[in-house]
LOVO-949884 format. One line per 2 residues: number of its first residue (from 1); for each residue x, y, z of N, C-alpha, C. Coordinates in Angstrom, 2 decimals. Last residue first. Layout:
# LOVO-949884
NUM> X/Y/Z/X/Y/Z/X/Y/Z | ...;
This chain:
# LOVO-949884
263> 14.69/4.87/7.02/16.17/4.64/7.17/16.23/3.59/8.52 | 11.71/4.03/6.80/12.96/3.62/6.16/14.13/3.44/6.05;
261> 11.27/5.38/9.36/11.04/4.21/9.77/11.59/3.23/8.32 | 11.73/8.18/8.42/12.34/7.59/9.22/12.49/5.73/9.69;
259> 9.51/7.71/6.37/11.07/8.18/6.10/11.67/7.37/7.23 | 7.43/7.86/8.43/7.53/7.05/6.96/9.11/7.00/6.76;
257> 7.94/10.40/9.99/7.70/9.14/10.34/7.90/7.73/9.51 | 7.36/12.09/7.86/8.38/12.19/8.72/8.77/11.14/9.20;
255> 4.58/11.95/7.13/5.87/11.58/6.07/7.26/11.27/6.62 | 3.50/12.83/9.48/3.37/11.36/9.64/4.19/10.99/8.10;
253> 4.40/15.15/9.64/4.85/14.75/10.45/4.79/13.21/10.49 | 2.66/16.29/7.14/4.42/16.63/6.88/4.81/15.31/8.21;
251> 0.31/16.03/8.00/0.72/15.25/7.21/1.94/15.29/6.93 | 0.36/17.85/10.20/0.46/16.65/10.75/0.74/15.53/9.32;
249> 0.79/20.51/8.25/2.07/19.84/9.27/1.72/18.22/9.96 | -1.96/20.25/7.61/-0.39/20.34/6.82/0.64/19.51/7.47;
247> -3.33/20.67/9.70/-3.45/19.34/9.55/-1.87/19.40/8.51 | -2.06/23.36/10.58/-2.17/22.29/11.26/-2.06/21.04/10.49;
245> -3.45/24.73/8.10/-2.16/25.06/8.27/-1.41/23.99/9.17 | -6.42/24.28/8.73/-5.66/23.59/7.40/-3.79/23.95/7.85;
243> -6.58/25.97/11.01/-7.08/24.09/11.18/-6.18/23.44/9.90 | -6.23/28.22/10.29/-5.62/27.68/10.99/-5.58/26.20/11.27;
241> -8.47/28.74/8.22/-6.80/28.64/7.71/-5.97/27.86/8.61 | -11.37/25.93/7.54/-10.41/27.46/8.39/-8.90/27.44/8.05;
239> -12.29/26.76/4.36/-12.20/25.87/5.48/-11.41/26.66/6.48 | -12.83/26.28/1.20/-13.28/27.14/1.90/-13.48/26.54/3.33;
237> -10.93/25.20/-0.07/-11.46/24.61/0.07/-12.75/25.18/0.52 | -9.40/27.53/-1.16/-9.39/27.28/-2.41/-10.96/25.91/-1.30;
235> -8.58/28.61/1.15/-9.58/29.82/0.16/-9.85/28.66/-0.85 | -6.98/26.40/2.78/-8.24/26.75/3.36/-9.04/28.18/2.00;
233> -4.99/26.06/0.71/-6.02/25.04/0.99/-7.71/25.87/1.62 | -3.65/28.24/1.07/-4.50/27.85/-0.36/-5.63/27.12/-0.12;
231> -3.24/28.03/3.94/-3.81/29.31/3.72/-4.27/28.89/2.25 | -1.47/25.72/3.72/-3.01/25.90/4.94/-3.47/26.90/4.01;
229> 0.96/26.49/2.41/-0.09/25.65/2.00/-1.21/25.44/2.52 | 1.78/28.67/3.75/1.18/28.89/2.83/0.20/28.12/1.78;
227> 2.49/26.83/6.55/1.39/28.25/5.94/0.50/28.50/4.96 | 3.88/25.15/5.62/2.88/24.70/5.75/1.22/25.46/6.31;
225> 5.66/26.49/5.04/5.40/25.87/3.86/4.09/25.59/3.88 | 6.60/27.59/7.56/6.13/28.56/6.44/5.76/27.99/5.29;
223> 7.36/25.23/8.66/5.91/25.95/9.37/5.89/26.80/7.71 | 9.85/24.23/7.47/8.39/23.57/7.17/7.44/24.25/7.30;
221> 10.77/26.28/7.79/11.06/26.20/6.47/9.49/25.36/6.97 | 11.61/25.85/10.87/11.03/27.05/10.48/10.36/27.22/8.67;
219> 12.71/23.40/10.48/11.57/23.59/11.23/10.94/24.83/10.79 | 15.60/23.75/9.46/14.19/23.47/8.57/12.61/23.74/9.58;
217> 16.06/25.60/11.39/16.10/26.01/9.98/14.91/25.52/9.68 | 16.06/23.72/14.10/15.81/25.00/13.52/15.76/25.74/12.69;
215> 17.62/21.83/12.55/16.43/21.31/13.30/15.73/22.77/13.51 | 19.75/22.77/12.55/19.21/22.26/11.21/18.06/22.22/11.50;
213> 21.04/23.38/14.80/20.74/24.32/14.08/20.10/23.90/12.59 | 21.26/20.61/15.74/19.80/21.10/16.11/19.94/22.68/15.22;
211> 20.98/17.04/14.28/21.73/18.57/14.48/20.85/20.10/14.66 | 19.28/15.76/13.91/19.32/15.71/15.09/20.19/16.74/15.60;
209> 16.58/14.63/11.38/17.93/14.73/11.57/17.85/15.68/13.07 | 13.77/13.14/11.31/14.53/13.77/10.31/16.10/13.43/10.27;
207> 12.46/13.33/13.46/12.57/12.65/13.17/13.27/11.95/11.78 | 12.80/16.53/13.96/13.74/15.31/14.69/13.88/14.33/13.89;
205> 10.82/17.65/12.19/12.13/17.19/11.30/13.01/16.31/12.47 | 8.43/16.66/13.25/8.63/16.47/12.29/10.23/16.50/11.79;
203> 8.64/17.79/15.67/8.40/16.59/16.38/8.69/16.01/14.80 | 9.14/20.89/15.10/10.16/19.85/15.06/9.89/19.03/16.06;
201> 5.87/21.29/14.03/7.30/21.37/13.32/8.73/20.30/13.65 | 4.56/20.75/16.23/4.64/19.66/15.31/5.63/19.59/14.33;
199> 5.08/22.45/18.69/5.20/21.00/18.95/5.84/20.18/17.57 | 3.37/24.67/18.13/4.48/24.65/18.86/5.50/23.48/18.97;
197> 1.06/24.04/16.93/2.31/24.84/16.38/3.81/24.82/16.51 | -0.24/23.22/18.75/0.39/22.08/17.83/1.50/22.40/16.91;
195> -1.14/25.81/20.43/0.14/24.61/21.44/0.67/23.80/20.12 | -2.68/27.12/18.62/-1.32/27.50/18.49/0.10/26.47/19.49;
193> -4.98/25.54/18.39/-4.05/25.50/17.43/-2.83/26.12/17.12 | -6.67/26.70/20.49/-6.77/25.47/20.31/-5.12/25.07/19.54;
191> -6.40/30.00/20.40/-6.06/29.16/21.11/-5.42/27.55/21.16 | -5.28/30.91/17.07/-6.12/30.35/17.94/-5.83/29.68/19.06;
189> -3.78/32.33/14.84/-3.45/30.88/14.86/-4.63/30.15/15.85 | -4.51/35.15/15.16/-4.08/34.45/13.86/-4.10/32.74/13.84;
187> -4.61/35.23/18.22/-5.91/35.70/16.92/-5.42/35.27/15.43 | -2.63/34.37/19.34/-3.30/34.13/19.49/-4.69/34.14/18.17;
185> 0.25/35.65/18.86/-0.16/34.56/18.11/-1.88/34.13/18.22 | 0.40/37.39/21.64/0.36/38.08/20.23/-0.19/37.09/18.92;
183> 0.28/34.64/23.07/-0.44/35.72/22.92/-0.72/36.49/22.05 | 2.73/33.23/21.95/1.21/32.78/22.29/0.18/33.55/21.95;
181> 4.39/34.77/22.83/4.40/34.66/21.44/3.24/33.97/21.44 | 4.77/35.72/25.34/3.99/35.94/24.48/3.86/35.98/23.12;
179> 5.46/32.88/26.06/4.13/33.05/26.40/3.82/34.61/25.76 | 8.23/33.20/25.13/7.02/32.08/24.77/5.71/32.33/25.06;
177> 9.29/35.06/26.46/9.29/35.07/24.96/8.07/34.35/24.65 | 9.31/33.88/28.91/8.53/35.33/28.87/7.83/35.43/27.38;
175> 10.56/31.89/28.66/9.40/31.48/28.90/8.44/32.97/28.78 | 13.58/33.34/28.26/12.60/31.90/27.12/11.23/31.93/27.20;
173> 13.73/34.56/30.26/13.37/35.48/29.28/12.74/34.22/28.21 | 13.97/32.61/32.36/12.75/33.38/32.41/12.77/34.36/30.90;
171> 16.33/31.45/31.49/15.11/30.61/31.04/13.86/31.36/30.98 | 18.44/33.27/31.14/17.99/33.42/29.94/16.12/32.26/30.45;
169> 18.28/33.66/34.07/17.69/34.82/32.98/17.90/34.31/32.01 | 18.68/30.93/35.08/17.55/31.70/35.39/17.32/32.72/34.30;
167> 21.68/30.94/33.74/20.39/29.56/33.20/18.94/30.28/34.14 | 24.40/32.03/32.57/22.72/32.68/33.76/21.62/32.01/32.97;
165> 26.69/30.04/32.73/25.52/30.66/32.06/24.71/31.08/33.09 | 28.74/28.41/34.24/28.27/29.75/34.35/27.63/30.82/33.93;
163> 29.42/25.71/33.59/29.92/26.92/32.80/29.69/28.28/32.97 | 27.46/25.02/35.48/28.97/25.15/35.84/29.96/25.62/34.77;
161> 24.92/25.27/34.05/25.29/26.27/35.66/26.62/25.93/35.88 | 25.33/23.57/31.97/25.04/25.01/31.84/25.25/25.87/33.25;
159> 25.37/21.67/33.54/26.75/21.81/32.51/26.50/23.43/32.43 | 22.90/20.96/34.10/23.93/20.99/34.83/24.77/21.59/34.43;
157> 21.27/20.74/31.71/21.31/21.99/32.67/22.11/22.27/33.75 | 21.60/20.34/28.66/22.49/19.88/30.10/22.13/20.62/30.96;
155> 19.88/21.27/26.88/20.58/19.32/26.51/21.18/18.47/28.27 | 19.14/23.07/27.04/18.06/22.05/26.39/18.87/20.76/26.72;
153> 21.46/25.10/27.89/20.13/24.79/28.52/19.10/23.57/28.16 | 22.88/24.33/26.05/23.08/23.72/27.05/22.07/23.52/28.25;
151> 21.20/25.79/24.07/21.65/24.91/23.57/21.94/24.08/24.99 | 21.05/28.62/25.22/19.85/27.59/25.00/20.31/26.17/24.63;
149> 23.40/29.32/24.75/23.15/29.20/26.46/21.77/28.50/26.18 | 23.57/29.46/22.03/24.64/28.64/22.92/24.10/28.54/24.29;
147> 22.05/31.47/21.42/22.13/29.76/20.84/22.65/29.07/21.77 | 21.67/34.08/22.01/21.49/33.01/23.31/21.38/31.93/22.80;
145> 21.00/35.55/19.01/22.05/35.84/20.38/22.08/34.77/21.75 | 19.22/33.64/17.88/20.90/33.90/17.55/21.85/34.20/18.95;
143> 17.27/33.74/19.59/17.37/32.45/19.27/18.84/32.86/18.96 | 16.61/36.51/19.38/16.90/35.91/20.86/17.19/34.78/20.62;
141> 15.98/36.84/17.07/16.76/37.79/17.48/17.31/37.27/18.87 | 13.68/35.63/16.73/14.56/35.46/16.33/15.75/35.63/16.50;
139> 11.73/37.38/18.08/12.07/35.77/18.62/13.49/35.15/18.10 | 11.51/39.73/17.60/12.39/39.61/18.19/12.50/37.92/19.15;
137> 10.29/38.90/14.63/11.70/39.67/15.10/12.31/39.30/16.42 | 8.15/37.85/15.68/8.82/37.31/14.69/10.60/37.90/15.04;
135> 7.13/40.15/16.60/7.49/39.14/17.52/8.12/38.32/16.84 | 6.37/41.72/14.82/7.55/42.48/15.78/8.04/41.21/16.36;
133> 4.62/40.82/13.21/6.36/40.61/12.92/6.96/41.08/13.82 | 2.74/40.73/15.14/3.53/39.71/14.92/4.87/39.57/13.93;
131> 2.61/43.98/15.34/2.74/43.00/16.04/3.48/41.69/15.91 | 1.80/44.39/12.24/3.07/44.58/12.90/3.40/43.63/14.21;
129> -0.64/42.81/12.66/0.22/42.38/11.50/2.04/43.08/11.71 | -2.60/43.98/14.02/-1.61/42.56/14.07/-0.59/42.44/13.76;
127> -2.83/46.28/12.27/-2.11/46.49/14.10/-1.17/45.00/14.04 | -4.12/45.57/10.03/-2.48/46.06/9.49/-2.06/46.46/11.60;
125> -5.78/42.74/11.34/-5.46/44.11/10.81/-4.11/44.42/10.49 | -7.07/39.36/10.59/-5.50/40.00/10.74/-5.80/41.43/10.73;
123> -9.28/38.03/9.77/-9.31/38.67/10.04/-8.22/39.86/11.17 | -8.29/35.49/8.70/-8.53/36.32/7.44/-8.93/37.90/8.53;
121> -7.02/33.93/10.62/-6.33/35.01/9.84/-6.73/35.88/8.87 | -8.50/32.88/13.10/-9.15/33.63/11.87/-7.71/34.29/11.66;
119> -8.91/31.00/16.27/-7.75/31.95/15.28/-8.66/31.97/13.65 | -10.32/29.27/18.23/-9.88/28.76/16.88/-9.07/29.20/15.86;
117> -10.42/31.46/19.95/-10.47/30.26/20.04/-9.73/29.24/19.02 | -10.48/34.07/18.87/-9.55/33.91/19.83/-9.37/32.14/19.98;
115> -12.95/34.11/17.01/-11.73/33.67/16.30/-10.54/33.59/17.55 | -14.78/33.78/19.33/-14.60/32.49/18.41/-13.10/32.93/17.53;
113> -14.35/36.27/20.63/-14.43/35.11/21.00/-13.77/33.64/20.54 | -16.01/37.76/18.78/-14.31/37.88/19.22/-14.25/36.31/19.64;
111> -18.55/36.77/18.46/-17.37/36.85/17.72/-16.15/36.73/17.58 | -19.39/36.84/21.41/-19.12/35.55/20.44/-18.31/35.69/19.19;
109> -20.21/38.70/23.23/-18.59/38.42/23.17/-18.61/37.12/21.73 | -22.24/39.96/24.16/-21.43/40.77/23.64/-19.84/40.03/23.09;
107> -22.52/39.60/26.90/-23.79/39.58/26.51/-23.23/39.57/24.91 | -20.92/38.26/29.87/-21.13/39.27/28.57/-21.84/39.11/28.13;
105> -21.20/35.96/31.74/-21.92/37.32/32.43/-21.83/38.40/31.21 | -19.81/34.24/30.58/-21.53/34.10/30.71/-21.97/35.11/31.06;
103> -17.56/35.00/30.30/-17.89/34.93/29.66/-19.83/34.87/29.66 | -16.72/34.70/33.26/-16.92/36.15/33.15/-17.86/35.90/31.80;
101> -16.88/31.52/33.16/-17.98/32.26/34.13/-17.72/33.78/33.67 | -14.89/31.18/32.07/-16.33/30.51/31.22/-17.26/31.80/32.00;
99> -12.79/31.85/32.89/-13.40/32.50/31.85/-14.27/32.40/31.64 | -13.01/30.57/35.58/-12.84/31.58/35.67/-13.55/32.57/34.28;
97> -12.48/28.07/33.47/-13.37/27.98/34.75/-13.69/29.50/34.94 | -9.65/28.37/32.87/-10.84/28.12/32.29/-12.10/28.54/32.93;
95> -8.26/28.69/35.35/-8.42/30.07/34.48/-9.37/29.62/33.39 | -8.60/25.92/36.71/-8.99/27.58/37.01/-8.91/28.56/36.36;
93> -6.68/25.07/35.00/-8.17/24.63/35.00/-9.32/25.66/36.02 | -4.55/26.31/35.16/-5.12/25.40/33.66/-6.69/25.48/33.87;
91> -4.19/25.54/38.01/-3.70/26.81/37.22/-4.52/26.66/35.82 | -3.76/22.73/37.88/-4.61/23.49/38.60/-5.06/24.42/38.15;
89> -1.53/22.54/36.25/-2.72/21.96/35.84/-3.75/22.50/36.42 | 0.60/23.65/37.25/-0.10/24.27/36.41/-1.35/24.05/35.75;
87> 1.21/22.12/39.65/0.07/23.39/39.41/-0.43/23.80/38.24 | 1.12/19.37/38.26/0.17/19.57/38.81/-0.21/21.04/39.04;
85> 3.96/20.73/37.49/2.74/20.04/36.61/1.48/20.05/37.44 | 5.31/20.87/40.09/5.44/22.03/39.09/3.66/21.93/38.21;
83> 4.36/20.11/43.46/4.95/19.48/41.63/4.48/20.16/41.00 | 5.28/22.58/45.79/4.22/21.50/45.02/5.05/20.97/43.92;
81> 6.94/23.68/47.81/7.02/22.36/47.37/6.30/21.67/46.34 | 6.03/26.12/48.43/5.32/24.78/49.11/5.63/23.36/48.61;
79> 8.00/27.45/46.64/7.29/27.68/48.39/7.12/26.96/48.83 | 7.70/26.73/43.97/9.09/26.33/45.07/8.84/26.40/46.61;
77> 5.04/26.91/43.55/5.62/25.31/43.64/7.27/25.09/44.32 | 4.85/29.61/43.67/4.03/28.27/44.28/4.76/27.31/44.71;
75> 6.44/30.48/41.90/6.92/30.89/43.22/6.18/29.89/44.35 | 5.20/29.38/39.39/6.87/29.15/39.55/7.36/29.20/41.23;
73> 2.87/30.31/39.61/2.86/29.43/39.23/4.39/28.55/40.13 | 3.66/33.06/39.16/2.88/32.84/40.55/2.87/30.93/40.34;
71> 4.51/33.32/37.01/5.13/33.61/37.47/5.08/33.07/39.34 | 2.35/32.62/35.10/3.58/31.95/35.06/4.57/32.11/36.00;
69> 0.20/34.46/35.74/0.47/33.52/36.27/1.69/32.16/36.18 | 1.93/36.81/34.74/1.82/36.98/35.81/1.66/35.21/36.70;
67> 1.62/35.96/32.19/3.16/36.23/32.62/3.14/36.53/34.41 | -1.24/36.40/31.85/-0.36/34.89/31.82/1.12/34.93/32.15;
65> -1.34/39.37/32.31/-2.32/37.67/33.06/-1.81/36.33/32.89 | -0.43/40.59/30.14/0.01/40.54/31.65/-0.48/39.44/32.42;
63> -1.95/39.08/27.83/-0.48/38.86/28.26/-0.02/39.22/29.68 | -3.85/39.93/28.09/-3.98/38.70/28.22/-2.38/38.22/28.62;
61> -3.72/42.81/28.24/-4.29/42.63/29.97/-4.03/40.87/29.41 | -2.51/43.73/25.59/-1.67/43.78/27.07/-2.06/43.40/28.22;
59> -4.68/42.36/24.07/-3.43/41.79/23.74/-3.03/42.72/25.29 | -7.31/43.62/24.59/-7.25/42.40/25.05/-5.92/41.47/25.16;
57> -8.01/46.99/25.96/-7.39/46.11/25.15/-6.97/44.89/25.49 | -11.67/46.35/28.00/-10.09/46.59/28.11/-9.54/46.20/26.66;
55> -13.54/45.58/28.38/-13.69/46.53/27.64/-12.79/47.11/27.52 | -14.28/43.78/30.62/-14.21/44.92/31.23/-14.04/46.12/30.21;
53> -15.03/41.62/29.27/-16.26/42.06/29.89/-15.81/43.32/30.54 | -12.85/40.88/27.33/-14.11/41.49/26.70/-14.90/41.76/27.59;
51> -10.54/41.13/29.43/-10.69/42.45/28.66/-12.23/42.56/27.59 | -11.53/38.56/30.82/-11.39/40.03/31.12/-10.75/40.81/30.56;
49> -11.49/36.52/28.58/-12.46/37.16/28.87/-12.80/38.53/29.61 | -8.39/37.06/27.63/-9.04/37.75/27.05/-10.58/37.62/27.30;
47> -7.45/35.83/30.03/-7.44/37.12/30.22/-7.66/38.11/29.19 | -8.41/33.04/29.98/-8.86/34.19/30.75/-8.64/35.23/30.83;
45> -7.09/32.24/27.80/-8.36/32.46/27.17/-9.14/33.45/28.68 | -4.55/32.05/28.25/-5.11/32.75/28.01/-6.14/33.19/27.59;
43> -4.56/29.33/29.50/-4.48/30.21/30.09/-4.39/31.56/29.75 | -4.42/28.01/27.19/-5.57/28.04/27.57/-5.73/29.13/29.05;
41> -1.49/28.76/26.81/-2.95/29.24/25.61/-3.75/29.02/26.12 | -0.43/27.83/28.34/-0.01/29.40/28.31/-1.22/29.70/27.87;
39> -0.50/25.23/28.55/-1.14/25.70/29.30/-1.16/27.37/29.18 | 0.98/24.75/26.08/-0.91/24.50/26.21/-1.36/24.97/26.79;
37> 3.34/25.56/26.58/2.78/25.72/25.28/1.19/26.04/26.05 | 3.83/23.64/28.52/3.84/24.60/28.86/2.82/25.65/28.17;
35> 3.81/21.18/27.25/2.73/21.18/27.88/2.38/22.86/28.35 | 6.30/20.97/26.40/5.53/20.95/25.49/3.92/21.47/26.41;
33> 8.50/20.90/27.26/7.98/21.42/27.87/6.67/21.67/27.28 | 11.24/19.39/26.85/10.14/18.70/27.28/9.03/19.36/27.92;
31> 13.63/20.06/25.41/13.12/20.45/27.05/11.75/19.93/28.13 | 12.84/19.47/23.20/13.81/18.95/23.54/13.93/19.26/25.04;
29> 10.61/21.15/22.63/10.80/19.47/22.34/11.57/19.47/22.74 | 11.22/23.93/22.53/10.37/23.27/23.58/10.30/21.63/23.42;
27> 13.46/23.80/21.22/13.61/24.30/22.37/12.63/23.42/23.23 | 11.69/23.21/18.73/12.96/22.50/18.75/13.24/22.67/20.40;
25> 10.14/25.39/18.57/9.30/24.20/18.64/10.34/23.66/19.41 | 10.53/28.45/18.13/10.82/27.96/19.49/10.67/26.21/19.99;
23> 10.60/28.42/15.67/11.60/28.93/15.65/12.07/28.17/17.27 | 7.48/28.28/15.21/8.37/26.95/14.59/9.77/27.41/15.07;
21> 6.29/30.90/16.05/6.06/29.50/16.95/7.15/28.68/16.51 | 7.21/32.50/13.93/7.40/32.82/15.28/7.13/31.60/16.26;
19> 6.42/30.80/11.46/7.95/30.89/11.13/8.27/31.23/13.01 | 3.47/31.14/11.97/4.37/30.28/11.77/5.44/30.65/12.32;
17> 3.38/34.32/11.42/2.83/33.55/12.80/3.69/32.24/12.99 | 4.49/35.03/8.96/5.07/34.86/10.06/4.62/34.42/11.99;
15> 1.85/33.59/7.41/3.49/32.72/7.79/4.30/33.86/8.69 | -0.31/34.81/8.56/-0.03/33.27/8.81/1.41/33.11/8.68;
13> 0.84/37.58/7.75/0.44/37.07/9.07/0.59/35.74/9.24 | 0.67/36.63/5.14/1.86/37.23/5.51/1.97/36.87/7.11;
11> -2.15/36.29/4.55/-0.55/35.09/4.08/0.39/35.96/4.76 | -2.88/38.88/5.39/-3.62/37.36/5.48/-2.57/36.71/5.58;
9> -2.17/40.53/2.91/-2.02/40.50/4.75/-2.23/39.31/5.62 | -3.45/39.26/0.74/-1.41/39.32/0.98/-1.39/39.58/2.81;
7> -6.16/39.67/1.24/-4.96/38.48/1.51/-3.97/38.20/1.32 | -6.00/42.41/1.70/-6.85/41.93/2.07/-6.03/40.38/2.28;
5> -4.89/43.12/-1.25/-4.40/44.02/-0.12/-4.64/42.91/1.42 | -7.13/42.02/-2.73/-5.50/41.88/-2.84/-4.91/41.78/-1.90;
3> -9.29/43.60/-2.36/-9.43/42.23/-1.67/-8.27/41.47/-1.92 | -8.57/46.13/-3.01/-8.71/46.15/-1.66/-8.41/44.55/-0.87;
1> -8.42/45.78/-5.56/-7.21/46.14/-4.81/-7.38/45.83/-3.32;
């Protein structure tokens, strides 16, 4: 019962880990922000070294730390003018840097560590596991109610400020959403493997079809397929879930490609 119990939690976590990244892919492809993704995650790998060397919970100090520097990020580059990309690259590469070094000073951290890196679903608790449906929820929940102001947001941003959408609050609540869906995502999916999450779903059905509430459906349909097919693969191969759940989708993405390059 126990070892039942054990990977129904498992599969459940992975696919709604999924289904919470694949919901935002379409948004972030079409906005071109793909990079954002990357930098959120590797920018969180510093603020779960400071909660393993200060002994802090690691989900509210990683998330305040990346919403913070998303934020400092944003006020930078309008202040001084910088190019957005370049800070964050900066930004990117200082919070690495930053981790490596608290990391050397623990004595105490490789475990955690490694599944933050690479993500372990087999090691999901019933905490996670609300968690990420909470986020599941309320990603979703923000995709219905703000279709339309995301929609113009992705396609026109002009159009969107002279229709008079609040294109600042919904974008900062987009990017709030996103980074912590990262976060909360983190230990199920992994640093490394939650930016492809973000990306590969609908870099796969674009190439598909172009109507974007479709493009959001299926996108979400693929990630959870390609859940549950990671998650067999990886017990039946004995391999990581998150790496197999990935390569899934890159084989869904290069069928994608095939197809397309038929029609």
């Amino acid at each position: 019962m126990f070892s039942f119990n054990f990977l129904v939690r498992a599969l459940v976590a992975a696919v709604l880990s999924s289904f919470s990244l694949a919901i935002f892919s379409p948004f972030v492809s079409l906005r071109r922000i793909s990079y954002l993704g990357e930098a959120f995650s590797h920018m969180a790998f510093a603020g779960i070294a400071i909660a393993l060397v200060t002994g802090l919970n690691g989900r509210p100090v990683t998330l305040i730390f990346v919403i913070v520097l998303a934020y400092l990020i944003g006020w930078l580059s309008k202040r001084y003018k910088l190019e957005e990309t370049n800070t964050i690259t900066i930004f990117l590469s200082v919070s690495m840097a930053f981790a490596i070094i608290l990391i050397s000073l623990s004595s105490a951290y490789a475990f955690d560590l490694s599944s933050y890196l690479f993500g372990n679903v087999l090691l999901v608790n019933s905490g996670d596991l609300i968690w990420v449906g909470i986020m599941a929820v309320l990603s979703l929940a923000f995709i219905i109610i703000f279709y339309h102001q995301l929609f113009y947001l992705s396609y026109n941003a002009e159009m969107a400020q002279f229709l008079r959408i609040p294109v600042t609050f919904v974008n900062h609540i987009f990017l709030i959403l996103l980074a912590t869906n990262i976060v909360i995502n983190l230990k199920a999916a992994g640093i490394i493997l939650v930016s492809a999450q973000l990306i590969l779903p609908a870099a796969t059905i674009f190439n598909l079809v172009r109507h974007l509430p479709t493009v959001i459906a299926l996108s979400a349909v693929l990630a959870v397929v390609a859940a549950v097919g990671g998650f067999a693969l990886s017990w039946w191969l004995n391999i990581p879930t998150g790496a197999s759940i990935v390569m899934l989708e890159f084989v869904f993405f290069l069928i994608s490609l095939a197809l397309r390059k038929r029609a």
